[in-house]
N, C-alpha and C positions, 0 to 999 in steps of 0.2 A: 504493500500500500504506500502511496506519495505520502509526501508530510500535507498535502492540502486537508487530509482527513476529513470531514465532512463535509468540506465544502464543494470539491471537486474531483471525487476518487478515482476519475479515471483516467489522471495524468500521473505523468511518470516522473515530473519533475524533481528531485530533492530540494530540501529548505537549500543544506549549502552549496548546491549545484544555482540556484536561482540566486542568493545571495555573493556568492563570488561573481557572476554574470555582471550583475547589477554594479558593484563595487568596480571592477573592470571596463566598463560602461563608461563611467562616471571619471573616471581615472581620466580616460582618455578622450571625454567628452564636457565637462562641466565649463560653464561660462567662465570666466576669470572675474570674478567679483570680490572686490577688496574687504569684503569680511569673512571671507574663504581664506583669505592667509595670515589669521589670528584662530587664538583660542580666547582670547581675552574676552572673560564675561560680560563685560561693558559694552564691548564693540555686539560682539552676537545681540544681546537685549535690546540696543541699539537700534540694529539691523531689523529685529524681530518685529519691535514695536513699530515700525516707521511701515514695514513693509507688510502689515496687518490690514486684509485690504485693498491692496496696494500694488500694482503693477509693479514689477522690477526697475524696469525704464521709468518710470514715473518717480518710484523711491528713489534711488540710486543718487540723485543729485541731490535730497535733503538729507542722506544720508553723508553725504562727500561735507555738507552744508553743516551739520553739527558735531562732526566729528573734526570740522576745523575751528569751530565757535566753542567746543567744549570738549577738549581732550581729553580728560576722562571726567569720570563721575563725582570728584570733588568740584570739578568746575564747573558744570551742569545744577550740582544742587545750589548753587550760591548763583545762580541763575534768579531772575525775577521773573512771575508768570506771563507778563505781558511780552517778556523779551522773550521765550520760549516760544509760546505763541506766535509771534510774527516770524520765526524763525520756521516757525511748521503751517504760515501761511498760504492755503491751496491745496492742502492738500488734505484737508477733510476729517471726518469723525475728530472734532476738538479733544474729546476727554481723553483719547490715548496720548496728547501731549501734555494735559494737567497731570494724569496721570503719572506719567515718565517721569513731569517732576516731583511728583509727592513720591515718588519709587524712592530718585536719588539720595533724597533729603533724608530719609527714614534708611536708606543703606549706609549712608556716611553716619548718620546720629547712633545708628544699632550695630552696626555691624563693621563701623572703623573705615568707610568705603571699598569693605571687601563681599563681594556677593556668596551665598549663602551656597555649600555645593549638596544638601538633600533639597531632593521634591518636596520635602513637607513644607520650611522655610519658603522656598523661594514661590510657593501658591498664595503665603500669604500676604507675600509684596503687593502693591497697587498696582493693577494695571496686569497682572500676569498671571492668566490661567495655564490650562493645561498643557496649550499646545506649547506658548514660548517658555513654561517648565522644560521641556521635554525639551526644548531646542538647547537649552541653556547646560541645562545636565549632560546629554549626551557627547555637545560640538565644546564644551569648556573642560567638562568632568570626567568623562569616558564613561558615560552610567547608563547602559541599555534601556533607554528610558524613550520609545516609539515617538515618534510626534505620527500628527495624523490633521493632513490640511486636505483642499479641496484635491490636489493634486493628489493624495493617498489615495483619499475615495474613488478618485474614478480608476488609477489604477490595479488596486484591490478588487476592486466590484467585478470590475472585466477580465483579470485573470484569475479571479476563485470565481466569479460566477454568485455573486451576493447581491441577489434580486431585490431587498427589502428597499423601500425607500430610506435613504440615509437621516433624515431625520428624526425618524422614530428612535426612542429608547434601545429598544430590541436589537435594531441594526447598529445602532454605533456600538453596545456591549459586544456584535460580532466581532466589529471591525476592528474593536481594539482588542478584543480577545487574540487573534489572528495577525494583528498588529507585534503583540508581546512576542505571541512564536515566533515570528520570522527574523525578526530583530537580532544582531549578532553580537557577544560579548566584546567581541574586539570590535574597536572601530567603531560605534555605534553611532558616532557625529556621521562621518563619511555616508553610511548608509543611509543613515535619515536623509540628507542633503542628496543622495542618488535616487531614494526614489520621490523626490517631488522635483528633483529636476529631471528624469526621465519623464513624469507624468507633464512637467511645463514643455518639453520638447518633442518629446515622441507622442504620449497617449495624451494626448491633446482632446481639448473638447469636440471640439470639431475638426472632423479628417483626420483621428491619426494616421500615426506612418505606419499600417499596421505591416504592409510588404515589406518592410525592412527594418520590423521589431524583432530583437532578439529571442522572444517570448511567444511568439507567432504561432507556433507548431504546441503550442500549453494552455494560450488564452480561451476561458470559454468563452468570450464575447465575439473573439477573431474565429473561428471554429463555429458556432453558430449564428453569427451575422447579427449580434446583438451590441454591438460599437455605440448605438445610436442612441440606444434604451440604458444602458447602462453607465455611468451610476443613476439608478432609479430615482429623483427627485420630485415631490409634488409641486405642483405650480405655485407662482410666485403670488403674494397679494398683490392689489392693483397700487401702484402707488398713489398716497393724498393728497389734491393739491389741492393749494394754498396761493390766496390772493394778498402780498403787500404793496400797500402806497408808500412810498419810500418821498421826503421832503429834504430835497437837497440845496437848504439855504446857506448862501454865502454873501459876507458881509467884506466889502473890498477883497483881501487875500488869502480870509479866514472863512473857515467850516466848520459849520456844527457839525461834530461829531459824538456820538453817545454812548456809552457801554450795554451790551445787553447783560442783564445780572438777573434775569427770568431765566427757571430752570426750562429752557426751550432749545433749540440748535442754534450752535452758536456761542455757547455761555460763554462769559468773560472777553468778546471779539468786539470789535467798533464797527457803528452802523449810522444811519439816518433816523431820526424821527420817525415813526412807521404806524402808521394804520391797517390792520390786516382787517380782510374786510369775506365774504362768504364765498363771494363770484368777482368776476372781474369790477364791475359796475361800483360807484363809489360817489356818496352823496359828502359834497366838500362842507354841508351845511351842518352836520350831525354833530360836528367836532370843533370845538370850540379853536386850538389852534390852528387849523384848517381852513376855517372860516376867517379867522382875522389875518391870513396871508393873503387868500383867495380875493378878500375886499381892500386890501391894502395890497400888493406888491403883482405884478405880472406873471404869469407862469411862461417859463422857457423853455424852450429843448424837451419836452416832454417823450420818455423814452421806456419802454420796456423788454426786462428779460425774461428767457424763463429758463431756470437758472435748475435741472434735476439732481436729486440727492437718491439715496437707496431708496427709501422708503416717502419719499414726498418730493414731489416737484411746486417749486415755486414760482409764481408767476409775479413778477417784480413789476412794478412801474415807478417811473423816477420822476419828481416834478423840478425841475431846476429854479429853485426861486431865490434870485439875488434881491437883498433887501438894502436899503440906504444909509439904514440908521440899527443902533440897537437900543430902543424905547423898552422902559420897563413895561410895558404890557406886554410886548412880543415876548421879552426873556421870561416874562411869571409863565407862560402860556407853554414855553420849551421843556423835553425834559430835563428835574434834576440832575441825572446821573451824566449832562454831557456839556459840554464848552464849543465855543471857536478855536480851532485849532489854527496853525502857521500851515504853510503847506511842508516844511519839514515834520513838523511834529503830527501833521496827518498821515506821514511817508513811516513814521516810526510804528505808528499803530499799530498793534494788531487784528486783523478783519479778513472779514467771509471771502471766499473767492469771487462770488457774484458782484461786492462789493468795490474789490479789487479790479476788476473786470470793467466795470463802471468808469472809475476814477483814472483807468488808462483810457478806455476810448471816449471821455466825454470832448 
């Protein structure tokens, strides 16, 4: 009998027959990416966190970006949140960068700014579940310790042949049960890192290269023409959208700009005045600062985005309204939590990408 044992019993494949394969693979195939030649925990969680998410190409530059801004973990935690933040400008889900930095802060305060080498510690850090556990252990510590991303899934699913939708319970205690076996004592980074870079290169979501997989002649997806179906996902929700009016008042060579501090997307990033409204449609009269820009100062350049996130697309529109003066009515009327900035000190901020996007092409 294979070592696939129930999942697949009528290959021939062995665990380290498939495991040397892979590692061999990888040897002579992995990208060259500059956190491949460390073990330094910092840099890996680093890497982890940024690329959570996150297209390789996409991370790869903010990764290059704080690893020159904060060489290691002492100088990350004496970091200010806003300076972080603009530092991981664009590049989305905010809390993995509040996070990161409440990691640092709590690794230099507890732990001397020496990362933790059991799984049990290092889960209970901010910001770090199972999977960059598992990346950290295996590619810093040598701790047979599976990680399991999207890349696992699909190539698990299609060479055991593990039909269950991967969301369920059921299916991921397979996949990590299955996960644990194949995992090798030695090397344990290496392999982790071969197969979701085999799965980012070869067993791709769409097309893979199943003709010139080494695993071709073992896969049951390749073997029953199940490439397509597998890994088993149920479909997606629809994503929520969301109507903002965005008021982009500026007085001579200053802008209001405001903090959002609503637990909403976004937190702690700089934005505009905003009225979020059902539908697009938007009554100027409802709203008391609204109403006294609308009766007092012109609107200009009136422009909208629609700016999508995972799970909500927003539909942005921007009212540009330069005003003359700054009168104590208009300021009671703004919110609290924001000022006129300088146009350097609106360059320093940290903000949405939609935001960002804005204030280059306006």
């Amino acid at each position: 009998m294979s070592f696939y044992g129930q999942y697949y019993q009528e290959l021939t494949l062995e665990k380290s027959t498939f495991q040397k394969i892979l590692l061999t693979w990888y040897k002579g195939n992995k990208r060259p990416l500059p956190w491949r030649l460390t073990k330094d925990p910092y840099r890996i969680w680093l890497s982890e966190i940024i690329l959570q998410q996150t297209r390789i190409s996409q991370g790869l530059p903010y990764y290059l970006k704080f690893i020159k801004a904060y060489e290691n973990i002492h100088a990350l935690a004496e970091a200010s949140e806003a300076e972080v933040l603009r530092h991981w400008q664009g590049l989305g889900y905010y809390s993995r960068a509040r996070n990161m930095l409440k990691c640092a802060k709590l690794i230099v305060d507890r732990y001397e700014g020496q990362f933790p080498d059991k799984e049990q510690d290092l889960l209970k850090l901010p910001g770090i579940g199972k999977y960059t556990t598992a990346a950290i252990a295996s590619i810093s510590f040598e701790r047979p310790v599976p990680v399991i991303d999207g890349n696992v899934y699909r190539v698990l699913s299609r060479i055991f042949g593990i039909m269950e939708d991967i969301q369920t319970s059921e299916a991921q205690k397979k996949f990590q049960k299955l996960a644990e076996e194949l995992i090798p004592d030695k090397k344990p980074g290496d392999y982790n890192q071969a197969i979701m870079e085999f799965g980012a290169l070869f067993c791709k979501p769409r097309n893979p290269a199943c003709k010139q997989c080494l695993f071709s002649a073992h896969c049951f997806a390749n073997i029953s023409g199940k490439q397509n179906e597998l890994p088993s996902i149920s479909p997606k929700i629809k994503p929520r959208e969301r109507y903002f009016h965005y008021w982009v008042i500026r007085y001579e060579d200053l802008l209001f700009m405001k903090k959002r501090n609503n637990k909403d997307i976004w937190q702690g990033l700089y934005d505009f005045p905003l009225i979020e409204t059902q539908n697009q449609g938007f009554d100027f009269s409802r709203d008391k600062m609204t109403n006294y820009l609308v009766k007092n100062y012109p609107l200009k350049n009136t422009r909208t985005f629609r700016h999508i996130l995972t799970h909500q697309v927003i539909c942005a529109t921007f009212y540009h309204c330069p005003v003359d003066s700054l009168d104590e009515e208009m300021l009671n009327l703004l919110p609290e939590e924001g000022g006129f900035r300088t146009p350097e000190e609106t360059e320093r901020l940290p903000k949405p990408g939609l935001i960002d996007k804005y204030l280059k092409e306006e």
